[in-house]
C-alpha positions as CSV (number, residue, x, y, z in Angstrom):
1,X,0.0,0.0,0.0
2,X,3.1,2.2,0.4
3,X,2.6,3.4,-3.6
4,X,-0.6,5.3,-2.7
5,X,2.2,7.9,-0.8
6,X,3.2,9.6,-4.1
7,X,0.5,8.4,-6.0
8,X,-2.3,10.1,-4.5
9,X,0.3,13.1,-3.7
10,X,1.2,13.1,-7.6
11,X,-2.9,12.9,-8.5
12,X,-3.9,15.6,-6.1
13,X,-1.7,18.1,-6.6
14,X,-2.4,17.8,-10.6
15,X,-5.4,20.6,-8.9
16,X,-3.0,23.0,-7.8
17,X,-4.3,22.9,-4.7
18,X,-4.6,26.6,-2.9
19,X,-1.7,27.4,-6.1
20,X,-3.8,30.4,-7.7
21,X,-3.1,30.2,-11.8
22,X,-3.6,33.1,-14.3
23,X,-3.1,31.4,-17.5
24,X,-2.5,33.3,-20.7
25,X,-3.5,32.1,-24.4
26,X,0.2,30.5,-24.6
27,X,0.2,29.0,-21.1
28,X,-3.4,28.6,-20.1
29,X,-2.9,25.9,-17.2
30,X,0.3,27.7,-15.7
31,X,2.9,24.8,-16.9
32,X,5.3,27.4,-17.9
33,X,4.8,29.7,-14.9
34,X,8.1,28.4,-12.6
35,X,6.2,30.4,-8.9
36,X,3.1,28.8,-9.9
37,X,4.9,25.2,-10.6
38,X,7.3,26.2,-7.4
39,X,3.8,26.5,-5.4
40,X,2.2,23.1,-6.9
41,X,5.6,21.4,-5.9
42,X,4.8,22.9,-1.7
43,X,1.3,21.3,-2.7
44,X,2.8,18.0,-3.4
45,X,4.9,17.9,-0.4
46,X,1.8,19.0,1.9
47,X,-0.2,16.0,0.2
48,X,2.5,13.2,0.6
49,X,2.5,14.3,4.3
50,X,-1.5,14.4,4.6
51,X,-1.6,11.2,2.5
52,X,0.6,9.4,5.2
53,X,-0.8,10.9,8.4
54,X,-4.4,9.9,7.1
55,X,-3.7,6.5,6.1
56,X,-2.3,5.9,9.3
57,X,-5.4,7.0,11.4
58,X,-7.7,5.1,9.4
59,X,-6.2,2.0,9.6
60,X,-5.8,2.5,13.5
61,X,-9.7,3.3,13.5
62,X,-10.7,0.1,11.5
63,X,-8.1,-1.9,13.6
64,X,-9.5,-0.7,17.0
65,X,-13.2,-0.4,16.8
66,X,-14.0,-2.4,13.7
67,X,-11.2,-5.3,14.9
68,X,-10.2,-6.3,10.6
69,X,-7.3,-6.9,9.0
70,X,-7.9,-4.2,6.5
71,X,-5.7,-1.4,5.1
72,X,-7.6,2.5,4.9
73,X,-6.3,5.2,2.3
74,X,-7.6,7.9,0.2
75,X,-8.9,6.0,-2.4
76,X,-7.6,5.4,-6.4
77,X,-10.0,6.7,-8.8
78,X,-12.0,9.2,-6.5
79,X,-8.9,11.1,-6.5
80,X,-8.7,11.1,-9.9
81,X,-12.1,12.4,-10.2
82,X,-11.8,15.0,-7.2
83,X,-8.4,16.2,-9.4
84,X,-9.6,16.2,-13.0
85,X,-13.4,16.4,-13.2
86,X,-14.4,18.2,-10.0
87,X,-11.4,20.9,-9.4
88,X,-9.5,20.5,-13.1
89,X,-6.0,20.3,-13.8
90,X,-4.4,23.5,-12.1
91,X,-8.0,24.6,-11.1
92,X,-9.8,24.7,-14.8
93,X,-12.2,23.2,-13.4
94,X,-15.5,24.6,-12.3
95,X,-15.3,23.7,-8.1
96,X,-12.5,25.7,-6.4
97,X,-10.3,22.9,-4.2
98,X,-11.3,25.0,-1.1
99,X,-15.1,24.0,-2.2
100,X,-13.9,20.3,-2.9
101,X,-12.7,19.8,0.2
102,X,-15.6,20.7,2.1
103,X,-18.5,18.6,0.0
104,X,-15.7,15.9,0.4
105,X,-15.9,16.6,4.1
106,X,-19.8,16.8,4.2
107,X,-20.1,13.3,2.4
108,X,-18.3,11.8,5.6
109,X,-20.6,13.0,7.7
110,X,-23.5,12.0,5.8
111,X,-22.1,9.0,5.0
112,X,-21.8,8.4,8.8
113,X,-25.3,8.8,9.3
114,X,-26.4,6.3,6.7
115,X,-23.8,4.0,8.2
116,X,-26.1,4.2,11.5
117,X,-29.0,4.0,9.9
118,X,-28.9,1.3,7.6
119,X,-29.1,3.0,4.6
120,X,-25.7,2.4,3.4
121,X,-26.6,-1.4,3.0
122,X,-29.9,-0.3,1.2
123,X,-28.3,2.0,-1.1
124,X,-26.0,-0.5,-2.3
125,X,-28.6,-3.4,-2.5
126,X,-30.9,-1.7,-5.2
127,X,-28.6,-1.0,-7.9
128,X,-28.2,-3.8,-10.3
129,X,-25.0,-6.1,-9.9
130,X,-23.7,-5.7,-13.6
131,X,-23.4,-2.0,-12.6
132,X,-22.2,-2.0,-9.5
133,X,-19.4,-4.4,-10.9
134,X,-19.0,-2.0,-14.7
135,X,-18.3,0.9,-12.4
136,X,-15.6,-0.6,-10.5
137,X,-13.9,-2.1,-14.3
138,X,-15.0,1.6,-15.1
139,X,-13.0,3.2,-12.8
140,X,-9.8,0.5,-13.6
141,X,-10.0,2.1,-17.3
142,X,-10.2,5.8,-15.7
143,X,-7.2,5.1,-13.8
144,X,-5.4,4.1,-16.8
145,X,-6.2,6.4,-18.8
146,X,-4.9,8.7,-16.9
147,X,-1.0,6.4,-16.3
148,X,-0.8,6.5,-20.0
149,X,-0.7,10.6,-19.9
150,X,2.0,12.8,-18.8
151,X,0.7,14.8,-16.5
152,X,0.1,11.5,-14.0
153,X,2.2,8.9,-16.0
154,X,4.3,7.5,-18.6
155,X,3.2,10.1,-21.0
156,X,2.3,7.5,-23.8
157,X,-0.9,8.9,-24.9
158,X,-1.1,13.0,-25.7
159,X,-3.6,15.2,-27.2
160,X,-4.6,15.0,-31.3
161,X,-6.5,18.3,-32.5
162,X,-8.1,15.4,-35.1
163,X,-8.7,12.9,-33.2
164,X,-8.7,13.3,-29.2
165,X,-6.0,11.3,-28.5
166,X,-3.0,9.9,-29.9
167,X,0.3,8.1,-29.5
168,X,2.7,10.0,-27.5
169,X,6.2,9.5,-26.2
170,X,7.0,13.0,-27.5
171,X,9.9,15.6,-25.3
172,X,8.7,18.6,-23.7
173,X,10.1,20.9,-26.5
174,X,7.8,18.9,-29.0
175,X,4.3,20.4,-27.7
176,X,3.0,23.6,-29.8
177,X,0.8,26.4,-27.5
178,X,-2.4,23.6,-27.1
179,X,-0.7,20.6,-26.4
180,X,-0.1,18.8,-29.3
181,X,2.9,16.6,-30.0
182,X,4.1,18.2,-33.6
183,X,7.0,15.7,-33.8
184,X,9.4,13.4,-31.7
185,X,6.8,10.6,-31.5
186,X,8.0,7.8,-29.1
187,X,11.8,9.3,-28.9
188,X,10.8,10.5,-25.0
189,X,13.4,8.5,-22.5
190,X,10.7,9.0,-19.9
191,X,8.0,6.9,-21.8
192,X,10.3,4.3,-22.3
193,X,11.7,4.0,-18.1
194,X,7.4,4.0,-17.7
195,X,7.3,1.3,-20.0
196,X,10.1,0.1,-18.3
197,X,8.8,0.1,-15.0
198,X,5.3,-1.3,-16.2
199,X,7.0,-4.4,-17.3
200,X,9.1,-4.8,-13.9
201,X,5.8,-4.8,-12.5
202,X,4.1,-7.2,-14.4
203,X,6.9,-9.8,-14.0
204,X,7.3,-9.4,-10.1
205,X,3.6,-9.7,-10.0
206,X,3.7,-13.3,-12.3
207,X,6.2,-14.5,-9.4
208,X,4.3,-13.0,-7.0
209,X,7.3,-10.8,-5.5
210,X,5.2,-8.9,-2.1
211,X,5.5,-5.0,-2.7
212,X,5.9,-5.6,-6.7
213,X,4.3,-2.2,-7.4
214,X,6.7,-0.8,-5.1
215,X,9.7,-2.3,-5.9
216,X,9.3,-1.1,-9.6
217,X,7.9,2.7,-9.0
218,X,11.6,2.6,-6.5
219,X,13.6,1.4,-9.5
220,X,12.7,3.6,-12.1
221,X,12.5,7.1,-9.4
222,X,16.3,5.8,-8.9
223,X,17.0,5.8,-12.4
224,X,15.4,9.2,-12.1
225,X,17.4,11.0,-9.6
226,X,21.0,11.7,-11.3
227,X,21.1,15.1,-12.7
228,X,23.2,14.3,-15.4
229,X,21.3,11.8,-17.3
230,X,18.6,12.3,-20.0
231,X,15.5,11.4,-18.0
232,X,16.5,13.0,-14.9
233,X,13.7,14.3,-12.5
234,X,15.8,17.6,-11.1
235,X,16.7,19.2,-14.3
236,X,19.2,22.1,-13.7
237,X,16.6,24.8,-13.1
238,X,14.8,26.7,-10.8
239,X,12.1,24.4,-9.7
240,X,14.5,21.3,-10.1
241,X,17.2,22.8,-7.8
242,X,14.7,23.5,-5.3
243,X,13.2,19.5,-6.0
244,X,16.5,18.5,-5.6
245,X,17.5,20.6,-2.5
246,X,14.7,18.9,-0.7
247,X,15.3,15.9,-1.6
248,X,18.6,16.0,-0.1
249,X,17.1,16.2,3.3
250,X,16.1,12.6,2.9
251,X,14.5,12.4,6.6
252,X,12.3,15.7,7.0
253,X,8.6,16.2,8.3
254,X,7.3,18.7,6.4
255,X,4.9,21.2,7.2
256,X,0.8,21.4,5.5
257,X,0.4,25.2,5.0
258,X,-1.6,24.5,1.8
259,X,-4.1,21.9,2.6
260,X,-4.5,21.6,6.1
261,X,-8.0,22.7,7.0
262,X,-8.7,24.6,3.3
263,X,-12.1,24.3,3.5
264,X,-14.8,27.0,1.8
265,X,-18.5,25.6,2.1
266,X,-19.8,28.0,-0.7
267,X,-22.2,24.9,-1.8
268,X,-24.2,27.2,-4.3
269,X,-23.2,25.9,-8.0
270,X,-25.1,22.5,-8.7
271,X,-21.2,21.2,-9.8
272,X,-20.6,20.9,-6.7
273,X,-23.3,19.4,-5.5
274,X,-23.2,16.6,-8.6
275,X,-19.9,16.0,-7.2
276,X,-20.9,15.3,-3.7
277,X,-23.7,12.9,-4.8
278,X,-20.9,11.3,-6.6
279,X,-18.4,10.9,-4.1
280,X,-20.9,9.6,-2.0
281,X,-22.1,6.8,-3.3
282,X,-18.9,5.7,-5.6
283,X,-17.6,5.3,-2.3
284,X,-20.6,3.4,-0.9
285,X,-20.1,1.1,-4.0
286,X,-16.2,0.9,-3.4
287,X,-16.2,0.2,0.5
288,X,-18.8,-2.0,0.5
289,X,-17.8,-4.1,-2.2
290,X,-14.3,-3.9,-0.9
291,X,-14.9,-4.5,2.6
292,X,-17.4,-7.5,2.1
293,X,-14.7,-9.3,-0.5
294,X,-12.1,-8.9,2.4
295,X,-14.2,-9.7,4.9
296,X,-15.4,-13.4,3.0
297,X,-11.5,-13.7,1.9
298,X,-10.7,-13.8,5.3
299,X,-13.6,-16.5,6.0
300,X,-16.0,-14.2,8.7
301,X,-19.3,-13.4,6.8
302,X,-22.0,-14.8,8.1
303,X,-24.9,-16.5,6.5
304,X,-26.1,-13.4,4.7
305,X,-23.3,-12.7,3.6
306,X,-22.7,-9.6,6.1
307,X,-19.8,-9.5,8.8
308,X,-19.3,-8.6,12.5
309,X,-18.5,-5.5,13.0
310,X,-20.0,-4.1,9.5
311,X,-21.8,-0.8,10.9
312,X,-18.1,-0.2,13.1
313,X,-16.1,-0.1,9.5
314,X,-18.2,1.7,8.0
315,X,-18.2,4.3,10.4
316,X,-14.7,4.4,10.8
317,X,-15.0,4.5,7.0
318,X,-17.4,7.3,7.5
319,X,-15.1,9.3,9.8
320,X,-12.2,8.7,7.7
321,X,-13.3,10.5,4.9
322,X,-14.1,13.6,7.2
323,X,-10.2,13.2,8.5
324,X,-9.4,13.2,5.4
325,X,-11.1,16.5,3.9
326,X,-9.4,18.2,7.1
327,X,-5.9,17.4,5.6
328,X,-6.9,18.1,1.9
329,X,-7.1,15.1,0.5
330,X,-10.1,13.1,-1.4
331,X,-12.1,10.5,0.2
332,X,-10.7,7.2,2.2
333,X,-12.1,3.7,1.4
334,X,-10.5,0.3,2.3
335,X,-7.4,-1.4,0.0
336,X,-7.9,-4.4,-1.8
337,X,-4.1,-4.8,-1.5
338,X,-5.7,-5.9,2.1
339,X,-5.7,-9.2,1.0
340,X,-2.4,-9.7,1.0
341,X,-1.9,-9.7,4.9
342,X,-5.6,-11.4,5.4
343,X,-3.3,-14.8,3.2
344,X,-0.2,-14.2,5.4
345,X,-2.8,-14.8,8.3
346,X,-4.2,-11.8,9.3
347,X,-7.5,-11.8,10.7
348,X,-7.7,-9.3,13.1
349,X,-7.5,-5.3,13.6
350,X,-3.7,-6.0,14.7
351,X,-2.8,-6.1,10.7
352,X,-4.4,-2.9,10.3
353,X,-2.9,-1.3,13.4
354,X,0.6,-2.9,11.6
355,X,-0.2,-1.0,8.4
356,X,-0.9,1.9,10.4
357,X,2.8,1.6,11.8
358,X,4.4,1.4,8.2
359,X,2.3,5.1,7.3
360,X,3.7,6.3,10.5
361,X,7.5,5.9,9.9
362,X,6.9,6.6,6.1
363,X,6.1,10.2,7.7
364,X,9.6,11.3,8.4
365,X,10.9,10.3,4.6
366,X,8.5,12.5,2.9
367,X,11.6,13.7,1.0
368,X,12.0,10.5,-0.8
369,X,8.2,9.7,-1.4
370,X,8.2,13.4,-3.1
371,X,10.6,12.6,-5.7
372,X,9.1,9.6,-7.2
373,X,8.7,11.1,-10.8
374,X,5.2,10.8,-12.9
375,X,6.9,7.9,-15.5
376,X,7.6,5.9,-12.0
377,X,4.0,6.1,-10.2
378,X,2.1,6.2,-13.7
379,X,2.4,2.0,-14.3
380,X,1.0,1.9,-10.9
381,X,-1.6,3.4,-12.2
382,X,-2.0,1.2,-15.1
383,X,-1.6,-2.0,-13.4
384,X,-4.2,-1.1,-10.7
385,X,-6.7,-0.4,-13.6
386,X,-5.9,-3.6,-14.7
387,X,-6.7,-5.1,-11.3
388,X,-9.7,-3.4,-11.2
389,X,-11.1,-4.6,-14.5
390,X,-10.5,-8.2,-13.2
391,X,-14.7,-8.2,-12.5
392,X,-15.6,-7.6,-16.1
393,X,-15.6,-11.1,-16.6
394,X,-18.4,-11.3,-13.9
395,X,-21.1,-9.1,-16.0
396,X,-23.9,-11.1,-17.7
397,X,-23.4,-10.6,-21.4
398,X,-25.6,-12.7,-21.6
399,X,-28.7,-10.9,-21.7
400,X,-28.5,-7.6,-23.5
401,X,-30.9,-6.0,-20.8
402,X,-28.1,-6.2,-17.9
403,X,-24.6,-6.2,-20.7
404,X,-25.9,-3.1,-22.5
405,X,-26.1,-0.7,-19.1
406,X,-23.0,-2.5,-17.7
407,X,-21.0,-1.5,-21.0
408,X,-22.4,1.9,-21.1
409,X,-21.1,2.7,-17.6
410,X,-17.3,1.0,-17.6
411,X,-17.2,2.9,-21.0
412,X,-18.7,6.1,-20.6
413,X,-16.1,7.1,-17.4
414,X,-12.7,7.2,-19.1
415,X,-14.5,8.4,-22.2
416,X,-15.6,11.5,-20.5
417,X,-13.3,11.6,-17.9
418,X,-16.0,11.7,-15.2
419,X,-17.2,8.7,-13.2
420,X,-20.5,10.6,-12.2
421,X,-21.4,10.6,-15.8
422,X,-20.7,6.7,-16.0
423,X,-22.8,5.8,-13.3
424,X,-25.6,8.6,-14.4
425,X,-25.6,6.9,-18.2
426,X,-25.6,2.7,-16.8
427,X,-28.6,3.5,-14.3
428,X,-30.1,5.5,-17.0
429,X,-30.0,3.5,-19.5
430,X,-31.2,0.4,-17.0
431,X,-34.3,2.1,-16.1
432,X,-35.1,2.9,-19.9
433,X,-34.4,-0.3,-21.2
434,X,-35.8,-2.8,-18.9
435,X,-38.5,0.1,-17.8
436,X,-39.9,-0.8,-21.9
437,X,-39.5,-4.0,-21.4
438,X,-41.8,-4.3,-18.5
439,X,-44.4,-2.4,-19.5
440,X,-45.0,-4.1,-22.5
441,X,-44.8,-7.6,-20.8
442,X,-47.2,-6.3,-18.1
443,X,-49.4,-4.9,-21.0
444,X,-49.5,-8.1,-23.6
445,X,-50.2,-10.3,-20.0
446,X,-46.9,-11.6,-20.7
447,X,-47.1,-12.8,-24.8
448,X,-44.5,-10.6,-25.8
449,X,-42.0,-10.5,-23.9
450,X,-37.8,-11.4,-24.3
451,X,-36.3,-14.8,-23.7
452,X,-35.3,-13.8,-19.8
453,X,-33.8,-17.0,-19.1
454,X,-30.2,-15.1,-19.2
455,X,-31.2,-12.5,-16.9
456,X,-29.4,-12.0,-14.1
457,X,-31.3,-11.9,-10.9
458,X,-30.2,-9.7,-8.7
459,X,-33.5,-8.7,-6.8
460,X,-33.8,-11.6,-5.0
461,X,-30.8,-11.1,-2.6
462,X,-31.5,-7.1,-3.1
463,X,-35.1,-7.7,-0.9
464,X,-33.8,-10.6,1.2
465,X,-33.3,-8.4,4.3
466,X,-35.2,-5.6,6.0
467,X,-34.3,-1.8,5.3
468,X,-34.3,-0.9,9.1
469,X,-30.4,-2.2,10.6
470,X,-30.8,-4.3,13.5
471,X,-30.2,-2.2,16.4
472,X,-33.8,0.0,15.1
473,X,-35.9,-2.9,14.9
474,X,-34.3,-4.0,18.3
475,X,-35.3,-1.1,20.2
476,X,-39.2,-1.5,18.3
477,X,-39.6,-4.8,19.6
478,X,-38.5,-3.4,22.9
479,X,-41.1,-0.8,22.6
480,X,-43.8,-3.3,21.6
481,X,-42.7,-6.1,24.4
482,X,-41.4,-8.5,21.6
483,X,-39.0,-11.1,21.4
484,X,-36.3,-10.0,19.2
485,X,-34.0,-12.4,17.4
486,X,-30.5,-11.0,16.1
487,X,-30.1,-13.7,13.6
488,X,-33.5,-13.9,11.7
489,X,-32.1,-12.4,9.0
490,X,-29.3,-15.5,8.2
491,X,-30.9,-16.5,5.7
492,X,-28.7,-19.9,3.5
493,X,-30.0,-19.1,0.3
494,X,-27.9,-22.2,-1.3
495,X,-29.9,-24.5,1.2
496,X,-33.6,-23.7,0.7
497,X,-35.4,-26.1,2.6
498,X,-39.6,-26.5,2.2
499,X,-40.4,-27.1,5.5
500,X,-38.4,-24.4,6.7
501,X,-39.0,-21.6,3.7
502,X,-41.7,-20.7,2.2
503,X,-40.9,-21.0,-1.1
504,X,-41.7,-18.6,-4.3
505,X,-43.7,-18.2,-6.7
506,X,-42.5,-18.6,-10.5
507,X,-43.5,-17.2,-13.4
508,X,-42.6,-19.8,-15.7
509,X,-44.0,-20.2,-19.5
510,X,-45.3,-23.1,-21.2
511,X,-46.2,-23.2,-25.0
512,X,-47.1,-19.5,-25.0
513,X,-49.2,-19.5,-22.0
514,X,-48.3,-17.6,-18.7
515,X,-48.9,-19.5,-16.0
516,X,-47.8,-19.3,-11.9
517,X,-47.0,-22.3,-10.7
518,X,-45.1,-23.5,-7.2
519,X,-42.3,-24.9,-7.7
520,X,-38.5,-26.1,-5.9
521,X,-35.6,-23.5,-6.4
522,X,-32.2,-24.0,-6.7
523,X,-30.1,-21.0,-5.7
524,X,-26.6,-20.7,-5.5
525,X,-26.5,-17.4,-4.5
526,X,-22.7,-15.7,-3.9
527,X,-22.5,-14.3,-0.6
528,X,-21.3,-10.9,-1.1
529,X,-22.4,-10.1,-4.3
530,X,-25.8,-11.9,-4.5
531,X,-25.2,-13.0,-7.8
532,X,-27.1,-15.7,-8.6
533,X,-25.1,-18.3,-11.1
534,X,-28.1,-21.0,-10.7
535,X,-31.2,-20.0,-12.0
536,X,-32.8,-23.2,-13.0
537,X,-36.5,-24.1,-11.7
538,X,-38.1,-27.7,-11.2
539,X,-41.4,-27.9,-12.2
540,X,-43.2,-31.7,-13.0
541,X,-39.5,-33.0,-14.3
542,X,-39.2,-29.9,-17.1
543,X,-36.5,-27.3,-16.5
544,X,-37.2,-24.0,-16.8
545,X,-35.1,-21.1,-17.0
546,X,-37.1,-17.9,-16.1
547,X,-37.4,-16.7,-12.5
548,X,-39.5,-14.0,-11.2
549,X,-40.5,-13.4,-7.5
550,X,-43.7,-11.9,-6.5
């Protein structure tokens, strides 16, 4: 998890932070302007201290009160968002940082409040699981994207006037006044030490090295500190002697005049208020789905598929964020790197109190973590994307109802560099689609209608739990005088029993008719995700494939 240090540091202060920037028509964003790039750099520094000191107290908090092995951090891909669609590269955006900071800071404290109440589980019951797993591959394409550009990465992909985008590898003195690569293509020595490093990483990752991301971002930023080589990282001018002077300090605990508490709660423009929708519940999506995958890696769901402690790591989750806002950075959420500790063993808030130990002596080398050039933290970038687009291959493209939303969303959020717009266009098109659908099923009395015997039921283990969280309907059956059973909602989906159940009804079709019958179901039904990869009903020794539950 140590790569998230410059990483996030690298991503964030792509905003320029508290930097003001008066662009002219040659230098709109400020790259020219060496006080403005001298004040970004401070930025950077600030951030690779925040980033640290955050990580550490969330992990403590999970540790302590939640008691798992999980690793806390500001999150990859909701800082790319907070950076390049909320704020804008060097503030082009249309949300000032100060304002980002505090709708960042108000989605904790919201988010703790749904935490308590239950809502959180609710919220991310009742969106469709080909969604909910497109926007995590989405977000895997986002972040690489952006490791294929310079300002965050190798630098392999640049602007086209023609065509958006094109192949890059191109020196600084190759860009005209907009950013286009005019010649040079692919003769950068940067690109290639990205490329470099992307390969290191994919080779220590096939021998399953520990710390492979980190290893490789370390060898290339060596390979990038010598002055007098071609892809150094403190070029002999202002803002490299002053990179390089700090650097040189090696153990230093730098101070965070331009984040720490830069909050401005001006929440007037709707912007802002699309990106705090966003923030929020991305990051339900991402901890939850995070969190339960640790949580049944490490063998401690329960029945339902839920774990102790749940409503505790969410509100350290919660508080996190908050903590987070205060030090200027973009929202926490839990690491899947977690998993590595949970196989060496870990099963308890000790490994996340551990982690928490490794953030707190990474504090005092914040000189080394702030040299780790773009072409060295870009792969990371890249092979974290990659990671993340391991779920794809759990969409149903199958049935065009669920694959048609799914693709919309993973595609629509590197396309438009915005993962609100993703998730806006897959529910969208969802309701649209299967909305028609519906209606004219409901309206022929079921003759026309689609073959849904590849649709993915996701509804079932949706409404298979109450809204209220246990402790409410505790204190109601209090209040009534009622017994009150804590495990009534445990339900074994896998092992339906009909003296125990009560089972469903089908709609099942037989030679054009539409007729409800009772019948046997066999679920297996995943734990976490409630997907449901058996949907075959029993009825009189015929198979049929449809399911519906009324």
């Amino acid at each position: 998890m140590a790569y998230i240090i410059s990483v996030n540091a690298s991503i964030i202060s792509d905003s320029g932070g508290t930097c003001e920037c008066v662009g002219t028509e040659t230098d709109p964003t400020c790259d020219m302007n060496e006080e403005y790039m001298a004040c970004v750099y401070q930025v950077k520094l600030d951030l690779i201290m925040a980033t640290t000191i955050i990580s550490m107290i969330a992990s403590v908090l999970i540790g302590v009160f939640a008691n798992l092995p999980i690793g806390m951090a500001p999150g990859m891909g909701l800082n790319a968002y907070f950076t390049y669609t909320v704020v804008g590269y060097h503030g082009t955006g249309k949300v000032s940082y100060q304002t980002a900071l505090a709708a960042v800071f108000i989605e904790g404290l919201i988010f703790l409040l749904l935490s308590i109440f239950g809502i959180r589980q609710w919220l991310a019951r009742i969106i469709p699981m080909g969604i909910k797993i497109a926007m995590g591959c989405g977000i895997g394409l986002y972040l690489c994207f952006i490791g294929l550009q310079s300002s965050a990465g190798i630098g392999l992909v640049t602007l086209d006037s023609s065509t958006l985008v094109s192949l890059g590898g191109c020196p600084a003195d190759s860009f005209d006044a907009e950013g286009v690569c005019r010649s040079g293509h692919m003769t950068s020595g940067t690109t290639y030490m990205g490329i470099l490093g992307l390969v290191i990483m994919a080779i220590l990752l096939l021998y399953r090295v520990r710390g492979a991301i980190l290893i490789a971002i370390i060898f290339v930023a060596i390979t990038s500190w010598p002055r007098v080589n071609a892809v150094t990282y403190f070029p002999y001018t202002a803002t490299g002697d002053m990179m390089f002077n700090f650097f040189k300090k090696v153990v230093s605990v730098h101070k965070m005049d331009h984040v720490l508490g830069q909050f401005d709660f001006n929440l007037s423009g709707k912007d802002i208020w699309i990106a705090l929708i966003t923030f929020l519940y991305v990051d339900i999506m991402d901890t939850t789905g995070t969190m339960y995958s640790m949580a049944n890696y490490g063998g401690f769901t329960d029945k339902s598929g839920d774990f102790e402690h749940s409503t505790y790591a969410f509100m350290c989750d919660a508080a996190s964020i908050s903590i987070g806002a205060c030090f200027g950075s973009s929202p926490c959420t839990a690491f899947v790197e977690s998993g590595a500790g949970i196989a060496e063993g870990g099963r308890t808030g000790i490994t996340a109190i551990s982690i928490a130990f490794g953030f707190f002596v990474s504090i005092f080398f914040s000189p080394i973590f702030a040299s780790f050039p773009p072409w060295s933290t870009g792969p990371a970038l890249i092979v974290v994307g990659s990671m993340m687009l391991s779920g794809v291959r759990n969409i149903n493209w199958d049935y065009p109802g669920d694959a048609i939303p799914a693709f919309i969303t993973l595609t629509v959020m590197p396309f438009t560099y915005s993962i609100a717009y993703g998730v806006i266009g897959g529910i969208l098109s969802y309701i649209v689609i299967n909305g028609f659908v519906y209606l004219v099923d409901k309206l022929s009395r079921g003759y026309i209608r689609p073959d849904y015997s590849q649709r993915e039921d996701w509804w079932t283990a949706a409404l298979s739990r109450p809204f209220l969280p246990n402790w409410i309907r505790y204190l109601i059956a209090k209040v009534k005088g009622r017994p009150f059973d804590w495990n009534q909602d445990e339900y074994e989906f896998n092992d339906d029993d009909t003296t125990t159940h009560q089972q469903p009804q089908n709609d099942v079709i037989i030679d054009g008719s539409h007729d409800k019958e009772m019948a046997n179901s066999q679920h297996i039904v995943d734990s976490i995700s409630g997907h449901s990869y058996n949907e075959t009903t029993e009825l009189d020794n015929q198979v049929y494939n449809e399911k519906a539950f009324h």
